[in-house]
C-alpha positions in Angstrom: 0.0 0.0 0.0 1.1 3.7 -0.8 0.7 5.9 2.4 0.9 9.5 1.9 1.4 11.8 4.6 1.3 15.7 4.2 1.8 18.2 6.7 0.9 21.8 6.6 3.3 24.0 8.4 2.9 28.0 8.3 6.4 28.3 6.2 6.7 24.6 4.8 4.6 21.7 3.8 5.6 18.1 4.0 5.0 15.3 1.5 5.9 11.6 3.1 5.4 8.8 0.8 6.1 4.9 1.2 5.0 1.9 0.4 4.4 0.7 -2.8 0.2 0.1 -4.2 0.6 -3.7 -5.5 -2.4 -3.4 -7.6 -1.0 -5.2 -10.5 2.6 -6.9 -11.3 5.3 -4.2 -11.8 5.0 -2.4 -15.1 1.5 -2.3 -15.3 0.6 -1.0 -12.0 -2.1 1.8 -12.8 -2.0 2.9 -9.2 1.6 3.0 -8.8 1.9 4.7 -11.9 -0.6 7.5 -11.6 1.0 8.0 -8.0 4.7 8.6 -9.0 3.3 10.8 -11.9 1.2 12.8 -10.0 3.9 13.3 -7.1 6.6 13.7 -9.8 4.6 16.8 -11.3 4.2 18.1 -7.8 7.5 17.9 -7.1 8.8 19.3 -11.0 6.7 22.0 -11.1 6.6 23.3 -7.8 9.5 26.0 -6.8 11.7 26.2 -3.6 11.3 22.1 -3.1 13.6 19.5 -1.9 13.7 15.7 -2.0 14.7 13.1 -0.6 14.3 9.3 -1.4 15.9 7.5 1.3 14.9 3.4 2.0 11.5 3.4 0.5 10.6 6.8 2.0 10.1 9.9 -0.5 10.7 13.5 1.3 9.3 16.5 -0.3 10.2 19.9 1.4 7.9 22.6 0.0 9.4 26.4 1.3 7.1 28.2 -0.2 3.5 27.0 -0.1 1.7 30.2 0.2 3.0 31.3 -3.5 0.5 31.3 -5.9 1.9 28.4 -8.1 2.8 26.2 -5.3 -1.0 26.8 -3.3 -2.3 25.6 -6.4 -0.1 22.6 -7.0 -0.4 21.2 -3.6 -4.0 22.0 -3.5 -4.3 19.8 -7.1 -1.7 17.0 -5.3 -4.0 16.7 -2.2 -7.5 16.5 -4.3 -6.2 13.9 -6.4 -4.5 11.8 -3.7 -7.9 11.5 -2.2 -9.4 10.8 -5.9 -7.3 7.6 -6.2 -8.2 6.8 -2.4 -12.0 7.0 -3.4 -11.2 4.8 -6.2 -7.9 2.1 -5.1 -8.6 3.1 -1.2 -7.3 -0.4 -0.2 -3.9 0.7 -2.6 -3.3 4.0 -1.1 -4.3 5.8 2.1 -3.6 8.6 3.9 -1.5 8.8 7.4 
């Protein structure tokens, strides 16, 4: 299972991800794949962001969540996270 954590700080927000959604075999994992794309968007298109992938566990430092760009981003990042969950909920979760 994919569990996503993010935390909303007044400066920062936090993106945690682990886990992996072991809908399908690798390579055709829809849920899997639609995760890392959506996460990798986040993270390519957001500024002032830093990441970390350290044993299975994904870091995503956003400084500046308040700009315009990045509100909207994170906003889109946390609406579709819970999109999948309505649809693959046993696949991915929040915690």
């Amino acid at each position: 299972m994919i569990r996503v954590r993010m935390i909303k700080e007044p400066n920062q927000t936090i993106i945690r991800v682990t886990g992996h959604a072991q809908y399908s075999v690798k390579g055709s994992d829809i849920v899997c794949a639609s995760f890392s794309t959506l996460i990798t968007h986040t993270v390519n298109n957001c500024t002032k962001v830093t990441v970390t992938d350290k044993d299975g566990l994904l870091t995503a430092v956003f400084s500046d969540p308040k700009s315009v760009e990045n509100k909207i981003l994170l906003s889109a990042f946390e609406n579709t996270v819970n999109q999948l969950i309505d649809q693959y909920g046993q696949y991915i979760s929040w915690c």
